[in-house]
N, CA, C and O atoms as CSV, one atom per row, in Angstrom:
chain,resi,resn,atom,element,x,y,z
A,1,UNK,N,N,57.050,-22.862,7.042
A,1,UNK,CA,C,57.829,-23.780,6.241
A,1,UNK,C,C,56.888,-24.827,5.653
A,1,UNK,O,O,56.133,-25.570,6.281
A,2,UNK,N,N,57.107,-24.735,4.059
A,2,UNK,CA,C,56.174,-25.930,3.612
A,2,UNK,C,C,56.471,-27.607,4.025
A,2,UNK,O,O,57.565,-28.171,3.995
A,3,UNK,N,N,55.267,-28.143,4.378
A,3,UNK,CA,C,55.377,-29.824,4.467
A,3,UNK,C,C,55.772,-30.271,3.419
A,3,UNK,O,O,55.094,-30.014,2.424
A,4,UNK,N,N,56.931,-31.047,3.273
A,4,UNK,CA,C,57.749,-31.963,2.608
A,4,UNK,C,C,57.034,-33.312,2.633
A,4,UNK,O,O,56.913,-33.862,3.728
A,5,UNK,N,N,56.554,-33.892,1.554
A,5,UNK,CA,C,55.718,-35.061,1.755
A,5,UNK,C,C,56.922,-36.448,1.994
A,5,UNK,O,O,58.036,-36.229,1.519
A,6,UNK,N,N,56.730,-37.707,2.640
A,6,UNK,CA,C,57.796,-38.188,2.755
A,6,UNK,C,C,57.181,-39.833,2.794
A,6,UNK,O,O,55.997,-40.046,3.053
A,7,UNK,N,N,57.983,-40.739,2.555
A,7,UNK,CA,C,56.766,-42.170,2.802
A,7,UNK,C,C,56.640,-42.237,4.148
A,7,UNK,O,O,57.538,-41.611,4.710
A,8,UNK,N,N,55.833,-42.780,4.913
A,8,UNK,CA,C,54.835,-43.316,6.080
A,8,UNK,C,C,55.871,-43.720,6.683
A,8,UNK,O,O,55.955,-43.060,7.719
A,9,UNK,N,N,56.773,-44.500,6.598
A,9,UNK,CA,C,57.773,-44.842,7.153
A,9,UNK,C,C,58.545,-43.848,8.047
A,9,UNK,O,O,58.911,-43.927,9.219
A,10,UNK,N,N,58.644,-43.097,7.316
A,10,UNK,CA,C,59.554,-41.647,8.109
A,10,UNK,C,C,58.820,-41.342,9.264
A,10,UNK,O,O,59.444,-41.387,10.325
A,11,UNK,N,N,57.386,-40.978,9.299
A,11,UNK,CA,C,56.351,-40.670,10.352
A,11,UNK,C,C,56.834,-41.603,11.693
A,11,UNK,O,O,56.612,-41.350,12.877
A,12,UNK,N,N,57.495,-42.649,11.175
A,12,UNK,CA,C,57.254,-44.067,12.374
A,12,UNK,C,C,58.578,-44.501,12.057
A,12,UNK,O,O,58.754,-45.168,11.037
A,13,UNK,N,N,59.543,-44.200,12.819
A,13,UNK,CA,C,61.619,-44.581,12.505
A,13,UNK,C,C,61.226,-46.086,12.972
A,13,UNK,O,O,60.423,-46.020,13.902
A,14,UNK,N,N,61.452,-47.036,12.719
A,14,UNK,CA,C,62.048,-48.496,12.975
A,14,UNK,C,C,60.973,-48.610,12.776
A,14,UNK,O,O,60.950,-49.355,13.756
A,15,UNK,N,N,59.501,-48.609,12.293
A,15,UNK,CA,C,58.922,-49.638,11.438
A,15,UNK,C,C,57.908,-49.605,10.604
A,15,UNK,O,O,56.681,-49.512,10.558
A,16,UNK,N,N,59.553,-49.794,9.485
A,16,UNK,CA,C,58.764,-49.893,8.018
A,16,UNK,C,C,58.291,-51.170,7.775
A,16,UNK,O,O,57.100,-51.262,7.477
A,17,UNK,N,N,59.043,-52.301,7.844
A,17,UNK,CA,C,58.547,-53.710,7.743
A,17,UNK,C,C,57.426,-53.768,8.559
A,17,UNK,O,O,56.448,-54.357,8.097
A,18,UNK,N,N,57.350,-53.281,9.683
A,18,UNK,CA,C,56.057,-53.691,10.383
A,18,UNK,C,C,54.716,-52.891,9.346
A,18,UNK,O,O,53.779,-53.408,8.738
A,19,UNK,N,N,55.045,-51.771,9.457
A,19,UNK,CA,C,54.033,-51.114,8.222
A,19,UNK,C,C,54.082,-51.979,6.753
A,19,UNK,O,O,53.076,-51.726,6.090
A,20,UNK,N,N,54.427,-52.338,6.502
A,20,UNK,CA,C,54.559,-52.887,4.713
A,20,UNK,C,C,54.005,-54.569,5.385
A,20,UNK,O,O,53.248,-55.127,4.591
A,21,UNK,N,N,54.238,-55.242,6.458
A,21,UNK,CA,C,53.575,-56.340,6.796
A,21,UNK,C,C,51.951,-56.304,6.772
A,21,UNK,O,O,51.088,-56.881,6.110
A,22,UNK,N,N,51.958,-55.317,7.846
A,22,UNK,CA,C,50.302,-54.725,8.116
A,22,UNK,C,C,49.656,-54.345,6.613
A,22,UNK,O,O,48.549,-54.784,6.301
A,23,UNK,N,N,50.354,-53.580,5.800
A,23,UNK,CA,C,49.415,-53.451,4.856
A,23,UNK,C,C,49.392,-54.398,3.962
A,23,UNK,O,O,48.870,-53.999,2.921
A,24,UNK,N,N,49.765,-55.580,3.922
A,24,UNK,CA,C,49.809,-56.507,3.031
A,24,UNK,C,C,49.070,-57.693,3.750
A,24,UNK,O,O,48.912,-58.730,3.107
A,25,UNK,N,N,48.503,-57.591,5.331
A,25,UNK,CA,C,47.805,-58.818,5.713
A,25,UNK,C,C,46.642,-57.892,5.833
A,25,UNK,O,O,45.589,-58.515,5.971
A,26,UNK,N,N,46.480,-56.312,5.820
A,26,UNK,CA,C,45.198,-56.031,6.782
A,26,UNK,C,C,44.430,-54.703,5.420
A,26,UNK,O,O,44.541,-53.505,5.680
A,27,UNK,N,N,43.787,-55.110,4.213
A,27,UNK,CA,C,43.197,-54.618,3.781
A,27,UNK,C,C,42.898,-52.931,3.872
A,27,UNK,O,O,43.224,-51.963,3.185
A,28,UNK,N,N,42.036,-53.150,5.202
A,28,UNK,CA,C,41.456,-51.849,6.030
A,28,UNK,C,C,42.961,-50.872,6.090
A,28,UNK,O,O,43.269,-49.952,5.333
A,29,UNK,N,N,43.610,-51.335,7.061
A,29,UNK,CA,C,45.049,-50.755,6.971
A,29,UNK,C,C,46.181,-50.165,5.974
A,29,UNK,O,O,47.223,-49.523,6.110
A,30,UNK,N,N,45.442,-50.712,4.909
A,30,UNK,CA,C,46.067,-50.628,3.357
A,30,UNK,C,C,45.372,-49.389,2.795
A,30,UNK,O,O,45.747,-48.391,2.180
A,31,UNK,N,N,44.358,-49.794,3.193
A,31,UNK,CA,C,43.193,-48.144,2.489
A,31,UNK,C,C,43.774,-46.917,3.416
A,31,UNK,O,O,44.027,-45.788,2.997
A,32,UNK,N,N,43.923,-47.359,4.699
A,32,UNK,CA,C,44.262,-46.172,5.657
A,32,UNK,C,C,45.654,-45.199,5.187
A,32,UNK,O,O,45.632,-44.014,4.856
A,33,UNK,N,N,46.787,-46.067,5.275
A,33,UNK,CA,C,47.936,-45.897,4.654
A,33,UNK,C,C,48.008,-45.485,3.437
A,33,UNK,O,O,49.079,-44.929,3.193
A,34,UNK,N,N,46.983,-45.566,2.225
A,34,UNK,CA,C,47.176,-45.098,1.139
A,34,UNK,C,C,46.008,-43.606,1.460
A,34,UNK,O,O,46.300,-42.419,1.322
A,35,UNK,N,N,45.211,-43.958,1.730
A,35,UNK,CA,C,44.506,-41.956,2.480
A,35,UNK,C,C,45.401,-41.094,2.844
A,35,UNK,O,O,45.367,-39.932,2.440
A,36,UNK,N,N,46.300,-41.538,3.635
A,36,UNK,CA,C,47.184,-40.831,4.299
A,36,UNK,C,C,47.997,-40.232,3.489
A,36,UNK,O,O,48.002,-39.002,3.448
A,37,UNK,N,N,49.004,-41.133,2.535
A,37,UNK,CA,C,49.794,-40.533,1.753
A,37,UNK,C,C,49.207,-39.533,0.663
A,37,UNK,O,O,49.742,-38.544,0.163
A,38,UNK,N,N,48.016,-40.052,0.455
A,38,UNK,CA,C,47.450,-38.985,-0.936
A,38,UNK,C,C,47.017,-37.768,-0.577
A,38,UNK,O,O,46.579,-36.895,-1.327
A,39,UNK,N,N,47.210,-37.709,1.128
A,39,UNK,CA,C,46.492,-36.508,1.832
A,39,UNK,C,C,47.398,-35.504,1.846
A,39,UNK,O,O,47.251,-34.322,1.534
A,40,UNK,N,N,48.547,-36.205,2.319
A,40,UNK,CA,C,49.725,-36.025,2.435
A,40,UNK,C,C,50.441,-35.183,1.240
A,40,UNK,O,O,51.079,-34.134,1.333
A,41,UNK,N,N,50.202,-35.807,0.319
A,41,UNK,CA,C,50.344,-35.491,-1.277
A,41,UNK,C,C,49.984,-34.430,-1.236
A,41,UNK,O,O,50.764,-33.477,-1.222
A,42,UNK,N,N,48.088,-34.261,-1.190
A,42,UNK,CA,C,47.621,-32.879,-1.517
A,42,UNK,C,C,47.938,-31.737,-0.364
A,42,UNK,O,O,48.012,-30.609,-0.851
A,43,UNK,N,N,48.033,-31.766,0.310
A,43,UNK,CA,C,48.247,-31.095,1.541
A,43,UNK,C,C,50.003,-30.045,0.853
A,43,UNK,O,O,50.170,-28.827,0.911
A,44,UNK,N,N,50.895,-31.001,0.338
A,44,UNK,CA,C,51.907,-30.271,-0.112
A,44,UNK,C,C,51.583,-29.789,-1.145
A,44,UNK,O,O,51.225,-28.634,-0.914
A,45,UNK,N,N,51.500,-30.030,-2.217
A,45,UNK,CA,C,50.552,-29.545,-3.532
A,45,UNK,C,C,50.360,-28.005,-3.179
A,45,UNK,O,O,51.062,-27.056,-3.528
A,46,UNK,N,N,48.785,-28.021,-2.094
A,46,UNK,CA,C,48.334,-26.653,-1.706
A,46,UNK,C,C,49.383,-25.922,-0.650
A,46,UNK,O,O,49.035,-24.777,-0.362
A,47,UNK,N,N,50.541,-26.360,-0.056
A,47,UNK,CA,C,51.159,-25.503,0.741
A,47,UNK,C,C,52.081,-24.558,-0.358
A,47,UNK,O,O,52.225,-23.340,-0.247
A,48,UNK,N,N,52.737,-25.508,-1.570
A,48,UNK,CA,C,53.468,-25.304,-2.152
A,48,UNK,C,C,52.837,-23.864,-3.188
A,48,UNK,O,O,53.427,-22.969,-3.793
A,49,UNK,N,N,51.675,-24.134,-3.042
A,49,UNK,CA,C,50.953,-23.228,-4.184
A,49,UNK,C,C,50.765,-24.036,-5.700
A,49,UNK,O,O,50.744,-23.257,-6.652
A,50,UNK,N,N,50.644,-25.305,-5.998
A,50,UNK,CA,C,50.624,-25.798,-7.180
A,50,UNK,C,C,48.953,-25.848,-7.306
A,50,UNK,O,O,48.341,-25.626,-8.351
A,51,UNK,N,N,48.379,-26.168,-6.085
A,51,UNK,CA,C,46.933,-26.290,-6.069
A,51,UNK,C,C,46.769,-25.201,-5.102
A,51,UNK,O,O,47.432,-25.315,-4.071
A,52,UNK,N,N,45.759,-23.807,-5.267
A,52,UNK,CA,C,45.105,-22.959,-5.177
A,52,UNK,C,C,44.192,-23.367,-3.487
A,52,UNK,O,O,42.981,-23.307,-3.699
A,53,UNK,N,N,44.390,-23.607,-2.515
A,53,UNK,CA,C,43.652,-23.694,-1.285
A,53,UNK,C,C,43.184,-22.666,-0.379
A,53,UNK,O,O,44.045,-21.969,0.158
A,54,UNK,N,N,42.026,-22.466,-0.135
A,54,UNK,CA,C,41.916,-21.485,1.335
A,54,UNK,C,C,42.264,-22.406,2.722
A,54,UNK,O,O,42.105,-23.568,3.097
A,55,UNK,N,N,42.720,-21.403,3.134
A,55,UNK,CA,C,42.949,-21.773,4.743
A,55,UNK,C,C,42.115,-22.466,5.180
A,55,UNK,O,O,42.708,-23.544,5.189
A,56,UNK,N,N,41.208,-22.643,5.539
A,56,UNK,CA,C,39.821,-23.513,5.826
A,56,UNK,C,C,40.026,-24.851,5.483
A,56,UNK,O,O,40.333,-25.660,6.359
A,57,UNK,N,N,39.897,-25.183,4.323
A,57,UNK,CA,C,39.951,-26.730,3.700
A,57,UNK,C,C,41.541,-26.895,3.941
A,57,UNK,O,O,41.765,-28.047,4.313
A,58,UNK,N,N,42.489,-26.268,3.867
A,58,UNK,CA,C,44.218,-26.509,4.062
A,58,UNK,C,C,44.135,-27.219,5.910
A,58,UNK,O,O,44.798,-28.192,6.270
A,59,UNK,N,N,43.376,-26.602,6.628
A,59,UNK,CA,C,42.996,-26.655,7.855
A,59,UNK,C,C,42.711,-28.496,8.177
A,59,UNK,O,O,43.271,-29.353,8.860
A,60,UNK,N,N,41.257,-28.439,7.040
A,60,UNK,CA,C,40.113,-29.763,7.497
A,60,UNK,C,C,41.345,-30.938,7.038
A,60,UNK,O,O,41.447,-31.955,7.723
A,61,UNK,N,N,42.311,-30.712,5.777
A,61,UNK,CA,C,43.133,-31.255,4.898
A,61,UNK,C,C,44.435,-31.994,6.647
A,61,UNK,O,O,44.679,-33.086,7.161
A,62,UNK,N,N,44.769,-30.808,6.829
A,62,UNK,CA,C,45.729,-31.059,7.740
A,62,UNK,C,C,44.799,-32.339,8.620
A,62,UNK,O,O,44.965,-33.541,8.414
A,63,UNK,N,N,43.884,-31.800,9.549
A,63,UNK,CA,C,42.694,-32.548,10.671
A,63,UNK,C,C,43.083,-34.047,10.588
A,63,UNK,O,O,43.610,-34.879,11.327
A,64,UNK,N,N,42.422,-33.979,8.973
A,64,UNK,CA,C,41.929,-35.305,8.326
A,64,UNK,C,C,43.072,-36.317,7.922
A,64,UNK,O,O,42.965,-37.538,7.804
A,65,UNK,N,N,44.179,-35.537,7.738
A,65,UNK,CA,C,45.797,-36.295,7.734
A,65,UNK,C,C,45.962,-36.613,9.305
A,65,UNK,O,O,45.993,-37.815,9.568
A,66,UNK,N,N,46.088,-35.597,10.544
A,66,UNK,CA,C,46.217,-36.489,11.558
A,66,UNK,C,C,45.441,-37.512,12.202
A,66,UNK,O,O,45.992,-38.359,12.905
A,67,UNK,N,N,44.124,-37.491,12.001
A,67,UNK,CA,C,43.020,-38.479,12.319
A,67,UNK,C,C,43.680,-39.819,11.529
A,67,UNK,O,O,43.857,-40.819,12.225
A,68,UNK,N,N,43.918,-39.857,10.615
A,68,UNK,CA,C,44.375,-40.937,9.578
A,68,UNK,C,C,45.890,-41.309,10.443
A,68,UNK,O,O,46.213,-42.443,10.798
A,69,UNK,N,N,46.625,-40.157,10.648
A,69,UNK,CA,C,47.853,-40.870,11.328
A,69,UNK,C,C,47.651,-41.551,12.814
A,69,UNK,O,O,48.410,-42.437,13.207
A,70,UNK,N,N,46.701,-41.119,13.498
A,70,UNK,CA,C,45.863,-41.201,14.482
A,70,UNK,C,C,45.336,-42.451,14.372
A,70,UNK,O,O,45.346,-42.859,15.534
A,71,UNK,N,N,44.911,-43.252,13.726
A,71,UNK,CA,C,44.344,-44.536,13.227
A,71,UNK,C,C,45.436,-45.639,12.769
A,71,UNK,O,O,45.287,-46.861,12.804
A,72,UNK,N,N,46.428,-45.005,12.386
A,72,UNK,CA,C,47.490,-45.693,11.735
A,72,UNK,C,C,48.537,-46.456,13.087
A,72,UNK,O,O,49.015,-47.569,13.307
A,73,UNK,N,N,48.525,-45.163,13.736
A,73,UNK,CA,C,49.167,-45.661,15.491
A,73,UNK,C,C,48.310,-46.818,15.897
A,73,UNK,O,O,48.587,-48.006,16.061
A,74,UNK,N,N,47.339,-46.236,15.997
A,74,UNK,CA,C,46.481,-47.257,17.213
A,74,UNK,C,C,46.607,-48.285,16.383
A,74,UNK,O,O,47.779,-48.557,16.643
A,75,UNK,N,N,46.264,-49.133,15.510
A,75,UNK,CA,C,46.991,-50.154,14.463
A,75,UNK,C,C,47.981,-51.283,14.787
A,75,UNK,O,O,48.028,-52.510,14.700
A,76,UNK,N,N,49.124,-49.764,15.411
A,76,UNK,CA,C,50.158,-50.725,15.019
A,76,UNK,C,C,50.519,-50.947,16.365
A,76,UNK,O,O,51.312,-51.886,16.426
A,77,UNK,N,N,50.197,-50.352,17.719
A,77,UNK,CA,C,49.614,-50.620,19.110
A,77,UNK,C,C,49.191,-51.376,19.030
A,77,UNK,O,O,49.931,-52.336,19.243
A,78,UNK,N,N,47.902,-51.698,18.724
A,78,UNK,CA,C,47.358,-53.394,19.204
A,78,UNK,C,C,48.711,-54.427,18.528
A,78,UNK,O,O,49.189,-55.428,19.061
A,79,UNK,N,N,49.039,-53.909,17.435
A,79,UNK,CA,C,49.408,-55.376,16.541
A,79,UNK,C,C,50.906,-55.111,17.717
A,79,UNK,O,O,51.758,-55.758,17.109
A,80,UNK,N,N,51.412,-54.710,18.614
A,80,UNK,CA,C,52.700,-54.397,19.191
A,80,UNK,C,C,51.806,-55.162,20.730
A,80,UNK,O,O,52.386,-55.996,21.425
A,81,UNK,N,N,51.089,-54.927,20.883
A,81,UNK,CA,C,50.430,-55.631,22.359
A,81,UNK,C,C,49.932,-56.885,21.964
A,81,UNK,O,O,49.520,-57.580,22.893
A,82,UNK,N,N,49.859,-57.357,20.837
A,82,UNK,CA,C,49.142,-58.767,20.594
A,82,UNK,C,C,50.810,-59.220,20.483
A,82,UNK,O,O,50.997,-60.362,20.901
A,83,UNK,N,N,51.750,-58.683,20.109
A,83,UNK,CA,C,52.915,-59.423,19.969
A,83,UNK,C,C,53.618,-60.184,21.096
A,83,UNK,O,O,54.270,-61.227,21.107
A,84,UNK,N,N,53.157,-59.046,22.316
A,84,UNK,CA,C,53.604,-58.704,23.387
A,84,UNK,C,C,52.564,-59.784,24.674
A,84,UNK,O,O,52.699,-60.174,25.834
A,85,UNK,N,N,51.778,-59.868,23.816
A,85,UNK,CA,C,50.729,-61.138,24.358
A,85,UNK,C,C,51.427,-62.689,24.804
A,85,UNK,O,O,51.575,-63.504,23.893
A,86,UNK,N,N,51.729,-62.962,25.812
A,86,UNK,CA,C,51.708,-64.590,26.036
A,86,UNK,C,C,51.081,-65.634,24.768
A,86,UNK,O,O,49.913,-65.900,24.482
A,87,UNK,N,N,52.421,-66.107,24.135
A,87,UNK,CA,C,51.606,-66.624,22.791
A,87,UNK,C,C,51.988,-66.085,21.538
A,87,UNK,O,O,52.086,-66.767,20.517
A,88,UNK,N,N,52.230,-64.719,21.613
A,88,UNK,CA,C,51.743,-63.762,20.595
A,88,UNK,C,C,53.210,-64.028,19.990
A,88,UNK,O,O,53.564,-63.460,18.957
């Protein structure tokens, strides 16, 4: 079944504001989140057959989308334990 590309939000149910906060105070986080979606993007593109992919790079394509979602968690973990911080 082809991947349905969807916003970042969907990936993560209850938080979109926390995502749309983060990328509007944290630069780095902003680049991450926009990798993701364009990966995301191409990744359907080549499942769909609009863009021509071998298995191989469809493969590194997929990798390189979860490493990115993979980065995107840990993110929003600290910023959920700094909240969670005395203070925070």
């Amino acid at each position: 079944m082809p991947h349905v590309p969807h916003p970042l939000a969907e990936d993560f149910p209850g938080m979109a504001d926390r995502l749309r906060r983060l990328q509007g105070l944290d630069v780095h986080f902003a680049r991450i989140c926009d990798e993701y979606l364009e990966l995301n993007r191409a990744i359907h593109r080549a499942e769909t057959g609009l863009v021509p992919t071998d298995d191989f790079r469809l493969a590194v394509m997929r990798r390189n989308r979860l490493l990115l979602k993979d980065k995107i968690t840990a993110r929003l973990a600290r910023n959920d334990a700094a909240a969670e911080a005395p203070g925070g």
